[in-house]
N, C-alpha and C positions, 0 to 999 in steps of 0.2 A: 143332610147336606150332601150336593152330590161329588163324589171323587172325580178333579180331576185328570183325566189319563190321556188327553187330545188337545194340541195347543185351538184347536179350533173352540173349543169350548171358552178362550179366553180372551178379551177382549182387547187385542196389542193397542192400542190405546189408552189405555184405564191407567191407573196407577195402583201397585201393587208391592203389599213388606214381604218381608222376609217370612213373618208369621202365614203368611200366603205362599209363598213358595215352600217351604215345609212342607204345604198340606198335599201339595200336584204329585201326580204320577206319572210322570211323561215319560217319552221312550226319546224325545228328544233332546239333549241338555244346552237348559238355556241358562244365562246371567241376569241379573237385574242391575240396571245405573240409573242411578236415581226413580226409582219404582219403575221404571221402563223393562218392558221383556225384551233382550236381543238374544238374538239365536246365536249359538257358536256355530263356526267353521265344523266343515263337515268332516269326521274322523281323519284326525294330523296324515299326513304322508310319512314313508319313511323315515326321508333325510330328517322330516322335526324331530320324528321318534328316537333316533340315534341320536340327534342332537340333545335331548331328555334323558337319555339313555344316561350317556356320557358325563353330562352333567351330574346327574344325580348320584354315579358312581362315585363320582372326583368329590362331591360336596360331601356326599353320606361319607365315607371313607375320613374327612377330613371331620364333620365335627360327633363321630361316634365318641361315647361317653365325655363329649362336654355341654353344658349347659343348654345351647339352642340346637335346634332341629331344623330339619327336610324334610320337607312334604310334598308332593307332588302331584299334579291334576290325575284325576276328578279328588276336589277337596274344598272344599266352602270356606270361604271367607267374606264373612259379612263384616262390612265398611260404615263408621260415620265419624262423623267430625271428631277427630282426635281430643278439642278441646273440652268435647260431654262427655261426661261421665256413662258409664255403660246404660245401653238401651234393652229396652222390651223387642223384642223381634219384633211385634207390631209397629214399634218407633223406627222400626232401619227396614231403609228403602232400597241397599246397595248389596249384593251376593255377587262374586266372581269366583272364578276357578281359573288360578293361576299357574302356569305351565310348571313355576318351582316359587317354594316362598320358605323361608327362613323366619322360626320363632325363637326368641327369647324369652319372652317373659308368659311362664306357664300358664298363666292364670288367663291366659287371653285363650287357651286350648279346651272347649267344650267334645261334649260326644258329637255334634255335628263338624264340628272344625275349627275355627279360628273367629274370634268375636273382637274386632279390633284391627287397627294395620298390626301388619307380619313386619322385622325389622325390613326386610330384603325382598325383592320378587323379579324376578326374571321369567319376560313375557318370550317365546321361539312366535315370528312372525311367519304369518304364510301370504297367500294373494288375500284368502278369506275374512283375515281377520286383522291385514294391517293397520287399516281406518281406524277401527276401536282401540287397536292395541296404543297407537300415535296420537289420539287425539282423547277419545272417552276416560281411555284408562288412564291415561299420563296425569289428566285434570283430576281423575277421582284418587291417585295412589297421591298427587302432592299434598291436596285437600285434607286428606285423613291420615297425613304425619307417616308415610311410608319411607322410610329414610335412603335406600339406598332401592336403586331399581331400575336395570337392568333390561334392553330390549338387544334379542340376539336376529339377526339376518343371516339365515342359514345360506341363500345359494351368492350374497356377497361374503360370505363368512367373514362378517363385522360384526362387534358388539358395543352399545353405544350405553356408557355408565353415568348415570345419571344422580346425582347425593343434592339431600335435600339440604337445603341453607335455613338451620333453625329459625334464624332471625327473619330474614324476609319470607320462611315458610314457604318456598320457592324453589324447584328444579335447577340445579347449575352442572350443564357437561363437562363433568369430570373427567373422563376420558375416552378415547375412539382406540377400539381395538382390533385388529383385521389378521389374519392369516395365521401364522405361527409364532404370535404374539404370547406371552405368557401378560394373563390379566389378573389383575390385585384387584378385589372387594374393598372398598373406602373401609366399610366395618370390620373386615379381618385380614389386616394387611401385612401378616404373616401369611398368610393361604395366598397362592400362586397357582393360576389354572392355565396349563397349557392348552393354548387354542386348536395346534395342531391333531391334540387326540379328541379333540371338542368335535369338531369337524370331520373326524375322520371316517370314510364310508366303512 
């Protein structure tokens, strides 16, 4: 079988699992939605990296030795309908790598990364990757029972909180946060993230 290590080798058309992305060697890091290859944005800028940065300080900090965790891109998390029971990577068609994503329940934590929604995910938006992040990912994070999820606009420094409505299984904006706002997580609403050091160069 030959290794792939060239997206030209592969046929952006086709459809492809997860079992299949395991196998690639590429030098460039792509996602799958719905067996589709999209290519990520071309290594983040600064301001996202600070923005990551920041973030992951404030989260790490906040749930060191409790239950759920922080993880942070590059980190696989394969997607499918939250109402199946766990699949064969051959059966799952959906791999992202989310800028930050919060787990709870251990058992979703493989050696490659996360098999299952993460409770939480917050996507840092750039030109590159706003399309996806608004439209592909929004439909595949509510789909697959992501519960709370998070898109941050780095050069409006706004954050727009999105908590899923078990019942209708549906996105409802929960709140818009801009400037030097201090933002509360639906899921951990004792944690208070000032936006100001979020932001800050």
């Amino acid at each position: 079988m030959t290794t792939i290590t060239d997206l030209s080798q592969l046929d952006l058309n086709a459809t492809y699992s997860y079992a299949d992305y395991l196998t690639w060697r590429l030098e460039e890091t792509v996602e799958l939605i719905r067996g589709k290859i999209m290519l990520m944005a071309p290594a983040p800028n600064v301001k996202h990296q600070r923005i990551s940065r920041n973030l992951l300080i404030e989260l790490g900090n906040y749930f060191r030795k409790k239950p759920c965790q922080i993880f942070d891109a590059p980190f696989d998390v394969s997607l499918y309908d939250n109402r199946k029971s766990k699949l064969a990577d051959r059966e799952i068609f959906s791999v992202v790598q989310p800028d930050l994503c919060v787990i709870c329940d251990p058992e979703k934590l493989t050696t490659q990364g996360c098999s299952g929604a993460p409770d939480w995910i917050i996507e840092i938006l750039s030109p590159g990757n706003s399309k996806k992040e608004m439209r592909l990912k929004y439909d595949l994070y509510q789909e697959n029972g992501v519960l709370e999820y998070w898109l941050v606009y780095p050069y409006e420094q706004a954050v727009y909180q999105f908590v899923l409505n078990t019942e209708t299984e549906h996105y409802q904006l929960h709140a818009m946060y801009a400037g030097d706002d201090m933002a509360t997580p639906y899921l951990f609403p004792e944690l208070s993230i000032d936006l100001a050091d979020v932001f800050a160069d």
